[in-house]
C-alpha positions in Angstrom: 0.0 0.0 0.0 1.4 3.8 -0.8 0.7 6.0 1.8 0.6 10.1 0.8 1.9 12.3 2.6 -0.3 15.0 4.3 -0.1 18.2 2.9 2.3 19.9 5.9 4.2 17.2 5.1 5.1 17.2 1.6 5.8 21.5 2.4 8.2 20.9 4.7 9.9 17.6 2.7 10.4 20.6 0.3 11.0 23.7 1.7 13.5 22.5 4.3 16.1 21.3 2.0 15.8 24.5 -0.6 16.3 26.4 2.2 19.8 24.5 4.1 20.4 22.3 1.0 20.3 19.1 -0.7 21.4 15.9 2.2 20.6 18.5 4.8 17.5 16.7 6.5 16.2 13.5 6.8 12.6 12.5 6.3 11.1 9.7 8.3 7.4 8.6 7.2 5.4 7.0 9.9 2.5 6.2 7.3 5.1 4.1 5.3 7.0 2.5 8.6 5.8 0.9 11.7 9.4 1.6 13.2 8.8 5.1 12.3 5.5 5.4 13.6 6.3 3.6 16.6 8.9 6.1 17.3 6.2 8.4 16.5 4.4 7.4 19.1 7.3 7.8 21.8 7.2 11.3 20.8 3.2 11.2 21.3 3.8 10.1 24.6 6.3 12.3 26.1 5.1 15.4 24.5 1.6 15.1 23.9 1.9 16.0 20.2 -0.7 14.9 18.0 0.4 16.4 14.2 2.8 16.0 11.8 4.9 16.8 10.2 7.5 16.4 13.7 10.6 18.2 13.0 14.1 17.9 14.9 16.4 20.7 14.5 20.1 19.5 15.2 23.1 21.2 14.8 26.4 20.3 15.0 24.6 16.6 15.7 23.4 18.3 18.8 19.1 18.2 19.4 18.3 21.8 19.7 15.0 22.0 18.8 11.6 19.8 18.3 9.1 21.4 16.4 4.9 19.9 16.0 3.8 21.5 13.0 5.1 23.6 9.5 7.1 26.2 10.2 9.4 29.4 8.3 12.5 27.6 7.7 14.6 30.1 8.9 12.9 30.1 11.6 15.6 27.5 12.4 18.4 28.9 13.1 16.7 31.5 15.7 15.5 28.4 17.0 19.2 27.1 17.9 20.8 30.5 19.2 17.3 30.7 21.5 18.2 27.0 22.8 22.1 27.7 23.0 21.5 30.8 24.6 19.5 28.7 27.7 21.4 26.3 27.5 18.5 23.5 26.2 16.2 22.3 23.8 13.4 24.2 22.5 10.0 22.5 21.9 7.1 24.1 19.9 4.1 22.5 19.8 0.3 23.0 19.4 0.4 22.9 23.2 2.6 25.8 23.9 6.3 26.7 23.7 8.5 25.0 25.7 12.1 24.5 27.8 14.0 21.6 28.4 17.0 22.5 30.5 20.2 20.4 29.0 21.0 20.5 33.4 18.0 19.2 35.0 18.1 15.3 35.3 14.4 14.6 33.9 15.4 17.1 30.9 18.5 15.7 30.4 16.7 12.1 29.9 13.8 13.3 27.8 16.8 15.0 25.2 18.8 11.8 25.2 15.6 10.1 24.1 14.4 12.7 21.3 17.7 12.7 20.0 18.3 9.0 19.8 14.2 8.7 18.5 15.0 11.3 15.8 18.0 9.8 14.8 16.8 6.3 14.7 14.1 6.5 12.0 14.0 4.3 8.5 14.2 6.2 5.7 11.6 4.4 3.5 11.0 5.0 -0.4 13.3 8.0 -0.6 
C-alpha cells in the first residue's frame, strides 16, 4: 500500500532542504514505517503531540530544537541561538512553547531520548 503524505508534510519535505540544502534533513514517514511510527508514538507520549509533520532541529549533531507542525525555515536557526542561549532544547508545539534544561536530570533524559528517537528513524521509499 502507498501511503501520501499529508499536505504539511510534503511543504516541509520541500521547503527545508531549498532552504539548508540538498542531504541536509532526513525524512522519516510513519504512514510508510511501523518503526517510524512507533517512534512516532514515543514522541506522542512524552510530549503530547498529536500532528505532523514532527521536525528535529540539530546542529552540529546536537538536538536543539523539536518542532509539532510547518514552520518558516529560517525560523531554524533562531531556533538554535534561543536554545544555546538557555542552554536546552526548545520545543514548539500545538500545546505551547516550551524549555528543556540540558541540566536538569528529567530534561537531560527526555533529550537523550528525542535525539536518539529522531535519529533512529528508516528512511523508506526516498
Amino acid at each position: 500500500m502507498e501511503f501520501q503524505l499529508v499536505p504539511g508534510c510534503q511543504k516541509m519535505k520541500e521547503v527545508l532542504p531549498e532552504y539548508y540544502g540538498e542531504g541536509s534533513t532526513t525524512f522519516y514517514d510513519i504512514g510508510a514505517s511501523q518503526h517510524n511510527y512507533n517512534i512516532y508514538m514515543n514522541f506522542s507520549k512524552l510530549l503530547g503531540v498529536r500532528g505532523v509533520p514532527l521536525i528535529g532541529i540539530f546542529y552540529n549533531n546536537t538536538l536543539y530544537g523539536v518542532v509539532e507542525g510547518e514552520f518558516p525555515p529560517e525560523a531554524a536557526q533562531e531556533i538554535v541561538e534561543k536554545a544555546i542561549e538557555n542552554n536546552g532544547v526548545i520545543i514548539l508545539i500545538s500545546s505551547g512553547t516550551y524549555l528543556l534544561p540540558r541540566n536538569e536530570t528529567k530534561a537531560i533524559e527526555a533529550i537523550e531520548n528525542m535525539t536518539k528517537w529522531f535519529l533512529n528513524g528508516e528512511v523508506v521509499g526516498q
